[in-house]
KEKE-3310 file (N, C-alpha, C; in steps of 0.2 Angstrom, whole numbers, plus 5000, padded with zeros to 4 digits):
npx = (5200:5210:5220:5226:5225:5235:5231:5234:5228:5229:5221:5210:5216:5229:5239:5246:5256:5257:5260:5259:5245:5238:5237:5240:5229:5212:5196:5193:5185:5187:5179:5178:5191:5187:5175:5183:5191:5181:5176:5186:5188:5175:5178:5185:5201:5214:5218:5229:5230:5234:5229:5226:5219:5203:5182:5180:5183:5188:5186:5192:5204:5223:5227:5235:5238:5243:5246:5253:5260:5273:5272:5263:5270:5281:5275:5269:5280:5284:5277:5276:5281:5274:5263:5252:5240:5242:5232:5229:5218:5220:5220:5233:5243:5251:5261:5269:5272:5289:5295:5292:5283:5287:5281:5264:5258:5258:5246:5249:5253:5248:5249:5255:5269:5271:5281:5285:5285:5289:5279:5285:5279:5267:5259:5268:5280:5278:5271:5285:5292:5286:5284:5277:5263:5250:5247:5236:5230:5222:5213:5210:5201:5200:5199:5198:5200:5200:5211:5223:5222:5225:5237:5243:5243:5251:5265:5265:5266:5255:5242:5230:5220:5207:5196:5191:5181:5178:5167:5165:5171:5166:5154:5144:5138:5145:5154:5164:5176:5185:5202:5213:5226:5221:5206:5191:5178:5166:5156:5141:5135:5136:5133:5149:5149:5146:5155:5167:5167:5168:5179:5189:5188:5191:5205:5210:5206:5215:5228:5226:5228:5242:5250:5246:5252:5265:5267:5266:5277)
npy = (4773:4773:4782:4797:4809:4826:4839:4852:4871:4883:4900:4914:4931:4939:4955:4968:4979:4997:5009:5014:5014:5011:4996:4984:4970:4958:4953:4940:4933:4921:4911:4897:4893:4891:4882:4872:4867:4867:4853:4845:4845:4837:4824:4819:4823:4834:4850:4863:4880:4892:4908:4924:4939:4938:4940:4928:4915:4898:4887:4875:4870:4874:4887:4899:4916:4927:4942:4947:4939:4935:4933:4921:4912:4909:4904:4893:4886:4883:4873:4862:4850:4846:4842:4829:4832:4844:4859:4875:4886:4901:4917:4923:4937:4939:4950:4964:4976:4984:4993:4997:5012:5021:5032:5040:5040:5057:5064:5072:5079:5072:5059:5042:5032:5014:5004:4983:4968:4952:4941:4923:4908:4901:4888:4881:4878:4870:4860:4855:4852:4842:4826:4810:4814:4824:4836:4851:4864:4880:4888:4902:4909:4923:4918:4905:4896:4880:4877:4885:4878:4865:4867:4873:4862:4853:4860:4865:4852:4847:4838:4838:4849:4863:4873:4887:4902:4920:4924:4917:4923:4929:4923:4911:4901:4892:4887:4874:4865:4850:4846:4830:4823:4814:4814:4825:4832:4839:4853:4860:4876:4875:4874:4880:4873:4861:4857:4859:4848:4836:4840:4837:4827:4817:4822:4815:4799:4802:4802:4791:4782:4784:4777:4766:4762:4766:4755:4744:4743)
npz = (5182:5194:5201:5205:5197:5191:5186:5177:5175:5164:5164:5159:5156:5150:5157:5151:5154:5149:5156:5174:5176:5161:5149:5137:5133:5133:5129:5137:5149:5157:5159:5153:5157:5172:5171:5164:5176:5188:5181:5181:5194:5200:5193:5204:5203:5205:5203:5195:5196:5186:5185:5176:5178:5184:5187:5194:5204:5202:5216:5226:5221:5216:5219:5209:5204:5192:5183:5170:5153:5156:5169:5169:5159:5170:5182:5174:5170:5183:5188:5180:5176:5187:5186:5176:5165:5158:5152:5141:5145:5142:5139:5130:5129:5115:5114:5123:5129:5124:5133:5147:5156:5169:5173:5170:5155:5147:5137:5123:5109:5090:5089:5095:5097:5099:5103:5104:5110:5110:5116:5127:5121:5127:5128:5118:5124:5134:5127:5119:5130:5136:5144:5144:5147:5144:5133:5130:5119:5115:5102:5096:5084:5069:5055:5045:5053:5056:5049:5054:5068:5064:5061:5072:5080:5077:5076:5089:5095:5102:5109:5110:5102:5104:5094:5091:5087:5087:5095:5106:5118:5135:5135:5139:5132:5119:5102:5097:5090:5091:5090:5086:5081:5069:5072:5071:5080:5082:5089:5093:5098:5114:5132:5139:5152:5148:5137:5142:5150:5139:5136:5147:5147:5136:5137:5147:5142:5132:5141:5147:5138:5133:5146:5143:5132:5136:5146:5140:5131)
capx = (5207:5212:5226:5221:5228:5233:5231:5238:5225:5230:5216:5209:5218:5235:5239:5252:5258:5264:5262:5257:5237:5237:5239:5235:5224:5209:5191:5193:5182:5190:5174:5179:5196:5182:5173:5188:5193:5174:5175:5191:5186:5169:5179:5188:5206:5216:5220:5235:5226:5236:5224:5224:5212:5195:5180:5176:5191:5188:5186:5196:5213:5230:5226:5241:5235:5246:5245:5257:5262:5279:5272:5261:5276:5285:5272:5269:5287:5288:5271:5273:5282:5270:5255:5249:5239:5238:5229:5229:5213:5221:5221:5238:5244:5255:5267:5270:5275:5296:5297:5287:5287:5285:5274:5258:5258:5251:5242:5256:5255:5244:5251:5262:5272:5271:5288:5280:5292:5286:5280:5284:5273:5269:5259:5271:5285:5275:5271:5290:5292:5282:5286:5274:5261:5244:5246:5230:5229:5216:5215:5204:5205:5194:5196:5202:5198:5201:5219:5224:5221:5230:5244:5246:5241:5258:5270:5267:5267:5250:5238:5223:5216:5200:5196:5185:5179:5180:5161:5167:5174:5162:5150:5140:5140:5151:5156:5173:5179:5190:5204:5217:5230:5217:5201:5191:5172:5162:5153:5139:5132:5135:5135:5155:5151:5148:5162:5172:5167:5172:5188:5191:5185:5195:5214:5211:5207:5225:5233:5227:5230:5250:5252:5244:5257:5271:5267:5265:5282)
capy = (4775:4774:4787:4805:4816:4833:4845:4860:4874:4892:4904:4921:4935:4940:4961:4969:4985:5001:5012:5013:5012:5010:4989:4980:4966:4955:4951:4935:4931:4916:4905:4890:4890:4889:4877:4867:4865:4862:4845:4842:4842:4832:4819:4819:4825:4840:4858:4869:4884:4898:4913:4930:4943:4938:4939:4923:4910:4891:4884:4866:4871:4876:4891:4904:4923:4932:4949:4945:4933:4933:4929:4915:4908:4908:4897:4886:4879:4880:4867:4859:4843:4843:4840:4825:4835:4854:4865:4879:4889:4907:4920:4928:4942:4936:4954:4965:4984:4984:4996:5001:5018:5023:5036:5039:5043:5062:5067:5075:5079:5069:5050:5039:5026:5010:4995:4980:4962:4944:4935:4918:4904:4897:4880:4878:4877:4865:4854:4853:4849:4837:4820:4806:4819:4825:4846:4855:4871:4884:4891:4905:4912:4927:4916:4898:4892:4872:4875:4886:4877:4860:4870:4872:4855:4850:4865:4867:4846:4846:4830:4842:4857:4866:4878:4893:4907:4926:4925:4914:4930:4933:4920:4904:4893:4893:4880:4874:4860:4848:4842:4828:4819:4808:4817:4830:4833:4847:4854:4869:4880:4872:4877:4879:4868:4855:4856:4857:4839:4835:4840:4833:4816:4817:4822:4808:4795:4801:4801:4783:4777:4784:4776:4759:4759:4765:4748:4738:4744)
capz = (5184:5204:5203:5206:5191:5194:5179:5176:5169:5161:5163:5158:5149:5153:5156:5149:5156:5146:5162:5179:5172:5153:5147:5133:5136:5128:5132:5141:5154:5161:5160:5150:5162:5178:5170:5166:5184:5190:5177:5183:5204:5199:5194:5211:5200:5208:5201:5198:5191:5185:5179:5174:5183:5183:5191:5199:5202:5205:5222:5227:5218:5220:5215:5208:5202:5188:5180:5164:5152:5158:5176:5167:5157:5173:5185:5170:5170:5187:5188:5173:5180:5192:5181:5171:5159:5153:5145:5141:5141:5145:5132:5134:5124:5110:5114:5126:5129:5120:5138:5153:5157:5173:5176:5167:5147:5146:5129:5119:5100:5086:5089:5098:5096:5104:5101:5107:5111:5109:5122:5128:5119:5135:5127:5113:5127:5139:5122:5116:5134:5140:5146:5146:5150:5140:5132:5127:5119:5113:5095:5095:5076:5068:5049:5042:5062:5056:5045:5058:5071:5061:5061:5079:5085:5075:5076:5097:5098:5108:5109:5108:5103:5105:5090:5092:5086:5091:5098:5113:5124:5139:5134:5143:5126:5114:5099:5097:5087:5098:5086:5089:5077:5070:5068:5072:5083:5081:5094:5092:5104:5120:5138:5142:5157:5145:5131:5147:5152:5134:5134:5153:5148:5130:5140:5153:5138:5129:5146:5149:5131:5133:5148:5141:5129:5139:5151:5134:5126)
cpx = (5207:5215:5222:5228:5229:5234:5231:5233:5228:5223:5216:5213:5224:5235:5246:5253:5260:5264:5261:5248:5234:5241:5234:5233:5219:5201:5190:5191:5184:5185:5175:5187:5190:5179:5177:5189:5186:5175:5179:5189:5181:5173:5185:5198:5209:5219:5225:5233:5229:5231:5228:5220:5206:5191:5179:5183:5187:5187:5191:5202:5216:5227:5232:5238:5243:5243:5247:5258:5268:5278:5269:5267:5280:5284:5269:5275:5287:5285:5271:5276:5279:5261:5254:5246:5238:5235:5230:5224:5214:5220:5227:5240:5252:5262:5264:5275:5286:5301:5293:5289:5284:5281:5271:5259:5254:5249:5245:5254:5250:5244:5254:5264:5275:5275:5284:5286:5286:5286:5283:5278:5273:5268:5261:5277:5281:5275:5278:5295:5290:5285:5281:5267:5254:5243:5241:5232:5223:5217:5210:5206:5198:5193:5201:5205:5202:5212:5223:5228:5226:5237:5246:5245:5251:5264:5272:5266:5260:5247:5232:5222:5210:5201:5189:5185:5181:5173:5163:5168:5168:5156:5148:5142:5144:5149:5162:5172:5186:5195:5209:5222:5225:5208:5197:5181:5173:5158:5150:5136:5130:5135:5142:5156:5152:5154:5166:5174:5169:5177:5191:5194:5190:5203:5213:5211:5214:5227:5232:5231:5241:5254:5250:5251:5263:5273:5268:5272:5288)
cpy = (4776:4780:4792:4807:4822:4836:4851:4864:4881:4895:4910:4928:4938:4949:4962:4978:4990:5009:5012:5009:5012:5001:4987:4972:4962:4953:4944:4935:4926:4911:4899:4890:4886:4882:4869:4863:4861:4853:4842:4838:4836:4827:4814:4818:4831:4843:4863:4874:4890:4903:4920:4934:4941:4939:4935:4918:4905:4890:4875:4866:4875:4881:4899:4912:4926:4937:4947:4940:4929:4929:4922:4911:4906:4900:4893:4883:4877:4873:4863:4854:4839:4838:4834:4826:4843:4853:4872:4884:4898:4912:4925:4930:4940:4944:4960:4972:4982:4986:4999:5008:5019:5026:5035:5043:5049:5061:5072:5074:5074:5060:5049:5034:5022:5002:4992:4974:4958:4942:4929:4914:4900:4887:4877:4874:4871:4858:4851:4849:4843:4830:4815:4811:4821:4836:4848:4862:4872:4887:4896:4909:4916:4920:4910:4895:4884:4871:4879:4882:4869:4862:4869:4865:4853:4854:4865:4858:4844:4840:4832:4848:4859:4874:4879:4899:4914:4926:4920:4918:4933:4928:4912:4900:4897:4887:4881:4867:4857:4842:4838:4826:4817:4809:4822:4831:4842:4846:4858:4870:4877:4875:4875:4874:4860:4852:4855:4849:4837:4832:4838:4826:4815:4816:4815:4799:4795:4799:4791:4777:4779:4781:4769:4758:4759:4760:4743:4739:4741)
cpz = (5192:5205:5200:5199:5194:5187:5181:5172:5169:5160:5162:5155:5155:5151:5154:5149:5152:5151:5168:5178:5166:5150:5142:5136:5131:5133:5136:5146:5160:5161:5159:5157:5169:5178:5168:5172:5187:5187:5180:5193:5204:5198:5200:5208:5205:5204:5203:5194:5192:5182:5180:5180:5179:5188:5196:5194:5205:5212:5222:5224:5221:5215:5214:5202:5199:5183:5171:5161:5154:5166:5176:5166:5166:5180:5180:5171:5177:5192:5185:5173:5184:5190:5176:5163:5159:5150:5149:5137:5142:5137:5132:5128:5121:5111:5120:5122:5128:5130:5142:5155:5163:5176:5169:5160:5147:5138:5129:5112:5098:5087:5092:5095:5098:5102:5107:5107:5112:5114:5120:5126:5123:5133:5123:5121:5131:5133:5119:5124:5140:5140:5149:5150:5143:5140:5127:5124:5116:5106:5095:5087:5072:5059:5047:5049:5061:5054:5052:5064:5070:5061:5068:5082:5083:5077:5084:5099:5105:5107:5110:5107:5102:5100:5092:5089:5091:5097:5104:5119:5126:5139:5140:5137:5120:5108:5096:5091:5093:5091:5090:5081:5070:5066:5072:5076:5082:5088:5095:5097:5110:5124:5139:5148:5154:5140:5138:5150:5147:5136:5139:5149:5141:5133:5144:5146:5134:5136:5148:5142:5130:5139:5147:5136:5131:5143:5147:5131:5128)
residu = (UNK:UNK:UNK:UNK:UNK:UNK:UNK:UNK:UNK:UNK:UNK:UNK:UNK:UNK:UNK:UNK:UNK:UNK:UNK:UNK:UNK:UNK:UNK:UNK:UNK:UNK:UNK:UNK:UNK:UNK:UNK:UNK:UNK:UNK:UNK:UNK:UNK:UNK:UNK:UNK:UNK:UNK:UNK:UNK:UNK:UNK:UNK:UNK:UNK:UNK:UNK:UNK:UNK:UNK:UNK:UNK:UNK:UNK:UNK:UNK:UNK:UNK:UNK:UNK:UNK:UNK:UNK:UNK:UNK:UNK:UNK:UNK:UNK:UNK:UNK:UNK:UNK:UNK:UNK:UNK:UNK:UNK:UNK:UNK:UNK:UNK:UNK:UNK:UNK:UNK:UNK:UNK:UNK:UNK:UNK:UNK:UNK:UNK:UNK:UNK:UNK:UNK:UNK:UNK:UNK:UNK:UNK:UNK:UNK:UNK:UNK:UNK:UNK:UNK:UNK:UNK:UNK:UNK:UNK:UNK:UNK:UNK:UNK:UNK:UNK:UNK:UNK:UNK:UNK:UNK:UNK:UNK:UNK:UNK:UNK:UNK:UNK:UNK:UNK:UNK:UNK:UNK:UNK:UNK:UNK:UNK:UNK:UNK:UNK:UNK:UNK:UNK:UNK:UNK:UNK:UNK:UNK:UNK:UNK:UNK:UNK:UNK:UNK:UNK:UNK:UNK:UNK:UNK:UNK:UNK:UNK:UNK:UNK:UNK:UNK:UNK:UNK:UNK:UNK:UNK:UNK:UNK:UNK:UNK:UNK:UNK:UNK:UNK:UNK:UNK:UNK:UNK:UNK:UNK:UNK:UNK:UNK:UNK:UNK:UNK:UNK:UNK:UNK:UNK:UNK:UNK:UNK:UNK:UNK:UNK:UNK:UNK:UNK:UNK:UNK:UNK:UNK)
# end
């Protein structure tokens, strides 16, 4: 393939404020995002790389830093034309504080109680969105990882996913399952640098196979 791709990656874990210094959140490292992108540069591709806080960000991308899911949601749509293929390997928090309080929650009384509101499902909406276009997402699931996982590939219209485990967070190797439509690869304790070439090399073969038929139709 001649033509430079740009892929659109989601990384690391989105915060979710309930006061100035108290946010729910999630173990998320950011690694498999990193290593996305690295695969992606190697093969002389370019990156729009939304993450979360992490340690250690990407090098050779467009690279965009947000806090929330809401901020994610927000530069996802407003990349998500720009992009060939997604993924999304973020781990963004499925709900969010109902209402931010302003100053700092003191310690009052035996319990609190904390209303919470639904985030935006960023790679459903990128999925029911797409156009001529290749959308990943990530299943990470503590039990019934494969049914799970079958459910989202269909429900968010994606063209792949990557099922995992809880042991994934903070980790060098992992093992995933990389499903599509069709069938399903297994993949045990790899180095994330490698399942990432994977899953590179996996989106670029959809993306070529939807644009051979687009030329053929």
């Amino acid at each position: 393939m001649s033509k430079k791709l740009t892929f659109l990656i989601l990384s690391g874990p989105t915060k979710e404020y309930i006061d100035p210094v108290k946010y729910i959140s999630n173990e998320s490292s950011g690694k498999m995002g990193l290593a996305l992108a690295r695969a992606v540069f190697k093969k002389g591709h370019n990156v729009i790389f939304v993450s979360g806080q992490v340690l250690k960000y990407p090098k050779n991308v467009n690279l965009i830093k947000v806090v929330s899911a809401l901020e994610m949601f927000t530069k996802a749509k407003a990349n998500l034309k720009k992009a060939d293929i997604i993924i999304s390997a973020a781990a963004v928090a499925d709900y969010r504080p109902a209402k931010f309080q302003k100053y700092k929650i003191k310690k009052a009384g035996s319990s609190i109680y904390l209303g919470l509101k639904k985030n935006p499902d960023i790679i459903k909406y990128c999925g029911k969105n797409k156009f001529n276009q290749v959308v990943v997402g990530f299943a990470l699931e503590t039990y019934d990882l494969l049914k799970s996982a079958k459910i989202k590939l269909k429900n968010k219209n994606l063209d792949l996913i990557v099922a995992n485990g809880r042991e994934s967070f903070g980790s060098d190797f992992t093992s995933v399952y990389l499903m599509n439509s069709e069938e399903i690869l297994q993949i045990d304790n790899k180095n994330k640098n490698f399942i990432a070439g994977k899953i590179i090399n996996e989106t670029i073969r959809i993306f070529e196979n939807i644009k051979h038929v687009q030329k053929n139709s």
